[in-house]
C-alpha positions in Angstrom: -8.1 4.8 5.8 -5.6 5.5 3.1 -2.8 3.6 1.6 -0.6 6.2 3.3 -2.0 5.7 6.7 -2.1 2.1 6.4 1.7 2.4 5.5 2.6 4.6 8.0 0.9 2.1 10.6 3.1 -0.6 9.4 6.2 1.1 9.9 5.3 2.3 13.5 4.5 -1.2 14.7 7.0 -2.9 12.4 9.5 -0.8 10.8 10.9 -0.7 6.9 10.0 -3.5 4.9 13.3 -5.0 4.1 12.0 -7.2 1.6 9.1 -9.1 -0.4 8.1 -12.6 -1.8 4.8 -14.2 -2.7 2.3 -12.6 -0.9 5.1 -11.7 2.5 6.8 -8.4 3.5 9.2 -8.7 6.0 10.5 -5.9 8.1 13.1 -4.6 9.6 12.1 -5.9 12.9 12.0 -9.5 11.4 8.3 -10.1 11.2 6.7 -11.7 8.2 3.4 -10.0 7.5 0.9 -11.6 5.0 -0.1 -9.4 2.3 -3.7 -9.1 1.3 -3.4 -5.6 0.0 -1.0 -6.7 -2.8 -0.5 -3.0 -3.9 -4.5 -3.0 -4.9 -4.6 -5.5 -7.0 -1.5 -5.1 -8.8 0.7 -7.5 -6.9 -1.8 -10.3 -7.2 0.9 -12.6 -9.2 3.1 -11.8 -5.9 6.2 -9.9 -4.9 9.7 -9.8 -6.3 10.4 -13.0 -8.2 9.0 -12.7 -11.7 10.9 -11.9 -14.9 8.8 -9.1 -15.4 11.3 -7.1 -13.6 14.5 -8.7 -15.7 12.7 -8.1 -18.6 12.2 -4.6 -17.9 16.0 -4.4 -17.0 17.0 -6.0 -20.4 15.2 -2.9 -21.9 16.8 0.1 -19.5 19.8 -1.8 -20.5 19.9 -1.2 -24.2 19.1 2.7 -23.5 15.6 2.5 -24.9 14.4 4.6 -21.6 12.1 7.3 -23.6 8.7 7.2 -24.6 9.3 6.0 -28.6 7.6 3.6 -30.6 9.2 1.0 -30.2 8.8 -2.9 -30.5 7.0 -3.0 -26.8 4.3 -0.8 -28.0 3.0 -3.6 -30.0 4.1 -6.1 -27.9 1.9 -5.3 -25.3 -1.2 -4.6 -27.8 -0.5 -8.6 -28.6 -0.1 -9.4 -24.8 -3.7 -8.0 -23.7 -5.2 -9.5 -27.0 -4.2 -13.1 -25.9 -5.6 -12.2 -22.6 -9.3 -10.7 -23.4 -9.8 -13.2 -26.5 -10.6 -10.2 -29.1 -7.9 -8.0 -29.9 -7.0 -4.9 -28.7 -4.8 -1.5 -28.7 -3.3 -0.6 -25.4 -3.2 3.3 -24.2 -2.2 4.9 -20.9 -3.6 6.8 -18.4 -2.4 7.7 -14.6 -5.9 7.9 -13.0 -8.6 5.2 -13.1 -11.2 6.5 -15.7 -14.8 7.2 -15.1 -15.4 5.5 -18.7 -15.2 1.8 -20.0 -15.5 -1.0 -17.6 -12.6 -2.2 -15.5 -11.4 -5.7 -16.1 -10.6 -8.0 -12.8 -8.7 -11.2 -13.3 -10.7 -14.3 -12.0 -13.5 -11.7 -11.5 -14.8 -11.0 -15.1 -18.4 -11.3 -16.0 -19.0 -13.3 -18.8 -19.4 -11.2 -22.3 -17.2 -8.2 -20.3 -14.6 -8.8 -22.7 -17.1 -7.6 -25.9 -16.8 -3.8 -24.3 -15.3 -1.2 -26.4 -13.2 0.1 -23.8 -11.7 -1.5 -21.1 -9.7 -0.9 -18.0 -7.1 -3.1 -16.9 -4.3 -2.6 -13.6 -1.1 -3.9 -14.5 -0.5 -6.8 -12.6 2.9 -5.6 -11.6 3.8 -3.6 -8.9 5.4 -0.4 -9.1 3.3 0.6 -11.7 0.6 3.1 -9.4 -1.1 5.6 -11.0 -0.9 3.7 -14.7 -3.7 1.6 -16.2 -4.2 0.4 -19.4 -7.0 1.6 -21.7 -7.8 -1.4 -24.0 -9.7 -0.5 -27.2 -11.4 -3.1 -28.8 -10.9 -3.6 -32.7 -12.9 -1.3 -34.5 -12.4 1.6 -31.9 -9.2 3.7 -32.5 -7.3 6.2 -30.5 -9.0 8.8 -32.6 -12.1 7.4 -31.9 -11.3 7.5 -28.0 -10.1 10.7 -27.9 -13.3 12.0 -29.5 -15.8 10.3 -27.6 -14.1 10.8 -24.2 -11.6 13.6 -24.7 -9.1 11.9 -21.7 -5.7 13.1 -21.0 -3.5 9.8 -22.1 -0.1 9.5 -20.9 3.6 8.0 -22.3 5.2 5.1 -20.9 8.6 4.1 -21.3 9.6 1.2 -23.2 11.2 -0.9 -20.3 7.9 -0.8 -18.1 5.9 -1.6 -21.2 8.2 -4.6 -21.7 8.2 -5.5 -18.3 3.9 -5.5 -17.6 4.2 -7.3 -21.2 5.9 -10.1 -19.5 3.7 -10.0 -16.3 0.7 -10.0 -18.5 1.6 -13.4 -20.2 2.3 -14.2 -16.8 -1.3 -13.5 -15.8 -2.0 -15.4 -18.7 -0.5 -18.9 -16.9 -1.7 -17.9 -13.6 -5.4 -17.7 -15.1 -5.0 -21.3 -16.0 -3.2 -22.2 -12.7 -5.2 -21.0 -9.9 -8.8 -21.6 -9.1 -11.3 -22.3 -6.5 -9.5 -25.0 -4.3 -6.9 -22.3 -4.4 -9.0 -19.8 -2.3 -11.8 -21.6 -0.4 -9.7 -23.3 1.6 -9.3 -19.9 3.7 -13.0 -20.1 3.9 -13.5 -21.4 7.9 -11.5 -18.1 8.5 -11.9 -15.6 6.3 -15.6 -15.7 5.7 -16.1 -14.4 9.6 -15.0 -11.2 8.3 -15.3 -11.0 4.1 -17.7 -12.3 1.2 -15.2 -14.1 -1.1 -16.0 -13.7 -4.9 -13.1 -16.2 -6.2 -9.7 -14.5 -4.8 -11.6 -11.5 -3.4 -12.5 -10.8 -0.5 -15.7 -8.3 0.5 -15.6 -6.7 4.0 -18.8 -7.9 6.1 -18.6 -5.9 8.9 -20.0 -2.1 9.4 -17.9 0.4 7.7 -17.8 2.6 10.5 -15.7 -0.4 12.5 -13.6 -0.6 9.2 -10.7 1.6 10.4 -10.3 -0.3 13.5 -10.4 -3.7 11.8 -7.8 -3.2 9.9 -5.1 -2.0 12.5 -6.7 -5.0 14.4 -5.4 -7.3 11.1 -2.2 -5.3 11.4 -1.3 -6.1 14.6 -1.8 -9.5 14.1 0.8 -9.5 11.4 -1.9 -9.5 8.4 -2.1 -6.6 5.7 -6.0 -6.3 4.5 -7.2 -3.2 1.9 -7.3 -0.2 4.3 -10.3 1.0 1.3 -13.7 -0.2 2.8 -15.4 0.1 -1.0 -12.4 -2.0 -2.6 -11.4 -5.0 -1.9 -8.8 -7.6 -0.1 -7.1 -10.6 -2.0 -6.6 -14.2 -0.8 -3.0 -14.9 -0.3 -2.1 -17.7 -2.9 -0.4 -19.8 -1.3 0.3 -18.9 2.2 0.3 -21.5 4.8 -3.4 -21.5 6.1 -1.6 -21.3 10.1 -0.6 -17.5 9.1 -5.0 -16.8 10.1 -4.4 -18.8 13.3 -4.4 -15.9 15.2 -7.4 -14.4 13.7 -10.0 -17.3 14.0 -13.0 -16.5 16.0 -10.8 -13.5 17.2 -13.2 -10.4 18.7 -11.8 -7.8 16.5 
């Protein structure tokens, strides 16, 4: 299934989503679902409430809505540094690259943070399609460019300011949440998924995949509609919100 499907099959059984918070939509019909898509990944820190987003209005504000160099550029180079331990310059790309290895928060093999080149999801939504290409210091742009030849892309300074802020607030999150955060889910959850810290690895055949997750759906839960990828634990949600989907024939 496809993120379009899957959001089409919300809106048919639900309608708009009227708003977001933590890891809850609610719709238009006034039902709270429980997010375990999280926009792939990029919502992990939640919906709506950060000062990501004020930060990145502070910046439209001031007009600074092209691509320059500006202050943000190495702001965020700073930003992914503190994060990875070793420090780093930050380039863009819209598609996830078939080079470097992809860096997953609470999900990062030890020594993955020695590679070159890695690849790193905003954690903020509304940033699809953008990743960030972390180079490791030693390994320039130049360098990049010759060894892989990728199409790199601008960003504007007020998203780079506001994934900036969301990265720092990755930062205290990483700190924050750990295993009692996500096991306790466990009795539930590991019917259907593997969980590898906050993420969760369907068990079942993929060829029932499709069905399970409009079963998830109806039953006001969001999972990955991507068999190969994977769903999130939803930190913090009330552990009632699975009642409905214990030892449940899906």
């Amino acid at each position: 299934m496809t993120e379009q499907q899957l959001k089409n099959e919300i809106f048919s059984r639900y309608g708009a989503v009227t708003r977001a918070r933590g890891c809850f939509l609610y719709t238009k019909k006034g039902i709270r679902l429980t997010d375990m898509y999280q926009a792939n990944g990029r919502a992990i820190l939640g919906w709506g409430g950060s000062d990501a987003f004020t930060r990145l209005k502070n910046v439209m504000n001031r007009g600074l809505t092209g691509s320059f160099i500006t202050e943000y550029s190495s702001q965020i180079d700073k930003a992914v540094s503190d994060l990875l331990g070793n420090k780093r310059h930050v380039v863009w790309a819209s598609e996830i690259p078939d080079y470097g290895v992809v860096w997953e928060p609470w999900n990062a093999p030890e020594g993955l943070t020695t590679a070159k080149v890695l690849v790193i999801r905003p954690p903020l939504p509304w940033t699809d399609n953008l990743f960030m290409i972390c180079l490791k210091e030693g390994f320039s742009e130049e360098d990049f460019m010759d060894s892989y030849g990728e199409p790199l892309v601008e960003v504007p300074s007020p998203v780079i300011a506001g994934i900036t802020r969301a990265v720092y607030d990755l930062i205290a999150a990483l700190k924050e949440r750990e295993e009692k955060d996500w096991f306790i889910y466990d009795q539930i959850l590991c019917q259907y998924f593997d969980r590898n810290g906050p993420y969760l690895y369907p068990i079942i055949p993929e060829e029932e995949y499709d069905d399970f997750v409009l079963s998830c759906l109806d039953l006001g839960i969001i999972i990955n509609p991507d068999y190969n990828s994977h769903s999130i634990v939803p930190f913090g949600a009330d552990k009632g919100v699975f009642s409905k989907l214990k030892n449940k024939e899906l």
